[in-house]
C-alpha positions as CSV (number, residue, x, y, z in Angstrom):
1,X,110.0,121.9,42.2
2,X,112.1,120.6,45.3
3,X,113.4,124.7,45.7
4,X,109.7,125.6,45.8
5,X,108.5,122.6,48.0
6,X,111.3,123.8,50.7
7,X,111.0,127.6,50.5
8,X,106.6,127.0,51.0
9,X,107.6,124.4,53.8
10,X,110.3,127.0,55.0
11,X,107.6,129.7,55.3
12,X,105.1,128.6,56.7
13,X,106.5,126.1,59.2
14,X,108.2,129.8,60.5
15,X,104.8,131.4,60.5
16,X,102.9,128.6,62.4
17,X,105.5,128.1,65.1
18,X,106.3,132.1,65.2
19,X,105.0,132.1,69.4
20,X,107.3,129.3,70.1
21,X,110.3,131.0,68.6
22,X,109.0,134.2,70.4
23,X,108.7,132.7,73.6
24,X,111.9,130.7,73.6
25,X,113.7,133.4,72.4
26,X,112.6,136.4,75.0
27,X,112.8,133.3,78.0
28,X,116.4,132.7,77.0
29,X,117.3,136.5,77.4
30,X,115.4,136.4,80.6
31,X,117.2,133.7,81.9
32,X,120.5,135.3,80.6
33,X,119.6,138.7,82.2
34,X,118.3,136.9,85.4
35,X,120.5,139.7,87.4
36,X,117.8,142.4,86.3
37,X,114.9,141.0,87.3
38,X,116.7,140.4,90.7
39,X,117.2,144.1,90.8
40,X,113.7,144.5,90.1
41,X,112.0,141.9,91.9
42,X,114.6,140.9,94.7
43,X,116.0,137.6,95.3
44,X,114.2,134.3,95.0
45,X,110.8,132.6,93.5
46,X,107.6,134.7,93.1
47,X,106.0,134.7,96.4
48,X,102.8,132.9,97.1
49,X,99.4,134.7,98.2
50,X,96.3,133.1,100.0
51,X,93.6,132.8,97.2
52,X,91.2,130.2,98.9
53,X,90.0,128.0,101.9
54,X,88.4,124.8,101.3
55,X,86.7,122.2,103.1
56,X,86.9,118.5,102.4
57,X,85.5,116.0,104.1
58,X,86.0,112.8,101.8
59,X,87.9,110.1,102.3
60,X,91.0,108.2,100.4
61,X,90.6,104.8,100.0
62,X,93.0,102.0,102.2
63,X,96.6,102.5,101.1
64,X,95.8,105.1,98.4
65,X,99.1,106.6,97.3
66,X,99.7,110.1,98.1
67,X,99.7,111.2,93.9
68,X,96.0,109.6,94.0
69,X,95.6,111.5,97.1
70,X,97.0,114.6,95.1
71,X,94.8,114.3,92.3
72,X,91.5,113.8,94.6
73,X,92.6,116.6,96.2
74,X,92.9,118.6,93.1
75,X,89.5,117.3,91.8
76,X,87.9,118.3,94.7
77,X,89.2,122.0,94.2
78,X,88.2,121.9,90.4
79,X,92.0,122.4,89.6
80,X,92.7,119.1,87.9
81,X,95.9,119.4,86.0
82,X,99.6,118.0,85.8
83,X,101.0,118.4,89.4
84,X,103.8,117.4,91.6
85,X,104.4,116.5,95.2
86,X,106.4,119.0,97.7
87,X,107.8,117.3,100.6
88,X,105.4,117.8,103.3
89,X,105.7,118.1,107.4
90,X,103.9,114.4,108.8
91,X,100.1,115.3,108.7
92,X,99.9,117.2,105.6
93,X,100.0,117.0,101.8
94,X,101.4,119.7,99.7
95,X,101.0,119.6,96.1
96,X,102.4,122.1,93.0
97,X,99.8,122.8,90.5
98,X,101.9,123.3,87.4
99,X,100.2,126.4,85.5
100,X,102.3,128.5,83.4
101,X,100.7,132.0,84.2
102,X,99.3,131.0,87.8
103,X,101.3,128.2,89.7
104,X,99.0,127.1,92.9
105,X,99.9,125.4,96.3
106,X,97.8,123.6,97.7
107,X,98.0,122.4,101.0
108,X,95.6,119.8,102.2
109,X,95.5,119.0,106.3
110,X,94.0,115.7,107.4
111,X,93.2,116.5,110.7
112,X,90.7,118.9,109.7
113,X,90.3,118.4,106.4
114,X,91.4,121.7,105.6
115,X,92.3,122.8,101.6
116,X,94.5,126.2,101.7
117,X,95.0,127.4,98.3
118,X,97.8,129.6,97.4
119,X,98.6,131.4,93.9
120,X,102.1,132.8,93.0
121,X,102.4,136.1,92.3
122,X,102.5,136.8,88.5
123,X,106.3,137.9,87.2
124,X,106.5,138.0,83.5
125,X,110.4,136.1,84.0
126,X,109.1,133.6,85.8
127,X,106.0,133.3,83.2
128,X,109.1,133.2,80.3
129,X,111.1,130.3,82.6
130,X,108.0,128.1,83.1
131,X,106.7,128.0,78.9
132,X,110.6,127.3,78.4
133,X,110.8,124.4,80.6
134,X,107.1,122.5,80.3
135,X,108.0,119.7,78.2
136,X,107.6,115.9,78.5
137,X,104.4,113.5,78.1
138,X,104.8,112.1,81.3
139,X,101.4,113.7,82.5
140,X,98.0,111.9,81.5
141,X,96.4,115.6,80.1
142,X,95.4,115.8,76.6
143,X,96.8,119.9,76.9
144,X,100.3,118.9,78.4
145,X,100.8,115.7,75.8
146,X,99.6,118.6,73.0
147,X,102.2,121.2,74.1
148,X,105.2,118.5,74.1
149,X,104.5,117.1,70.8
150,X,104.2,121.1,69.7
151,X,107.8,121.7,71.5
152,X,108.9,118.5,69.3
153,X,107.7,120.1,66.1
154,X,109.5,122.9,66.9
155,X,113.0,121.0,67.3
156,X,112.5,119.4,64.1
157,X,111.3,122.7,62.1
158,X,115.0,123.9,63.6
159,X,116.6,121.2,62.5
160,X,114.9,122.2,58.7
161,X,115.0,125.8,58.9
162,X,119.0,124.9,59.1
163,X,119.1,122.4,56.5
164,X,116.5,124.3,53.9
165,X,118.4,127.5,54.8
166,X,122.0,125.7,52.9
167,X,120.0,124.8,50.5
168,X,118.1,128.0,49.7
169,X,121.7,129.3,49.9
170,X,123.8,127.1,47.7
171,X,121.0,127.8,44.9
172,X,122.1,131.5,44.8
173,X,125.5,131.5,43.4
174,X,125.9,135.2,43.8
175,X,125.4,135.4,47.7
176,X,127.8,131.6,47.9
177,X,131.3,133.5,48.8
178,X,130.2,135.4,51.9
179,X,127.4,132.5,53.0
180,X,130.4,130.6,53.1
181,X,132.7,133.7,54.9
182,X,129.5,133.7,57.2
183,X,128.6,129.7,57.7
184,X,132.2,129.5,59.3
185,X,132.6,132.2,60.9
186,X,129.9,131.0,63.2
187,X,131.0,127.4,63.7
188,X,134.5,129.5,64.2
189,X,132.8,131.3,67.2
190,X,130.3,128.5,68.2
191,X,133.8,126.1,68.4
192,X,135.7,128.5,70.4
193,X,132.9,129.2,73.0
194,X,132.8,125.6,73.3
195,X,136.2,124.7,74.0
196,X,136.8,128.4,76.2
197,X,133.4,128.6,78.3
């Protein structure tokens, strides 16, 4: 009953999370293979390209910090979402709008209340990079706190997929001897890359 219980868990935990373990899998080899993309794309970040002017002639209220300045920015551009602050020449507000297929910039001017919008360029790398690194619930979004507690599920179906795997194994005496040969052979290799790299 507990075999059955872990191989039904073991299966369909694999199927649900099966675009995580894709895209964690093909960012890895990007980031492995960044020397490639390099070749293909030249050096540096994806560039970023004018998408929009805005005008905005609101105002923040008296000693607003500049994150609530961010976010009435972003409001006012209909691009609410997690964000972060760039450092900024005196007069200005930059602000990253994280998006994992279309970053923006947006660059809001006091003086003449000025919103220039910028997209990055699409690269399928950096795509891979971004979905690999979102994590965290330290933004107030519903989507972001739904895509780290998806990225926790997916550490602890590891964690399992390990675990059930020995078990599934031990219970099938014939393929024991070289599970065994194969179980350390790896933590033979992963022990030597981490005492050598």
């Amino acid at each position: 009953m507990i075999s059955r219980i872990l191989r039904r868990t073991h299966m369909y935990l694999a199927l649900f999370l099966t675009p995580w373990v894709l895209m964690y899998t093909l960012s890895t080899m990007s980031m492995n293979h960044r020397g490639l993309f390099r070749e293909l794309y030249g050096a540096g970040p994806p560039a970023f390209e004018k998408e929009s002017e805005l005008s905005w002639n609101g105002s923040f209220s008296d000693g607003a910090s500049r994150t609530v300045q961010a976010r009435t920015i972003l409001a006012s551009a209909g691009l609410e979402g997690a964000f972060n602050l760039e450092k900024s020449a005196p007069g200005s507000l930059v602000i990253q709008r994280h998006d994992p297929v279309h970053p923006r910039r947006l660059t809001y001017t006091p003086a003449d209340g000025r919103i220039v919008v910028e997209k990055q360029i699409f690269r399928t790398n950096a795509l891979l990079e971004r979905l690999h690194r979102r994590r965290g619930f330290q933004y107030p979004y519903v989507a972001d706190d739904g895509w780290a507690a998806t990225v926790d599920l997916f550490v602890v179906a590891m964690v399992f997929w390990a675990l059930s795997g020995l078990w599934m194994w031990w219970e099938m005496k014939a393929t024991r001897k070289w599970g065994a040969v194969a179980a350390l052979s790896g933590l033979a290799l992963f022990l030597f890359f981490l005492v050598s790299v």
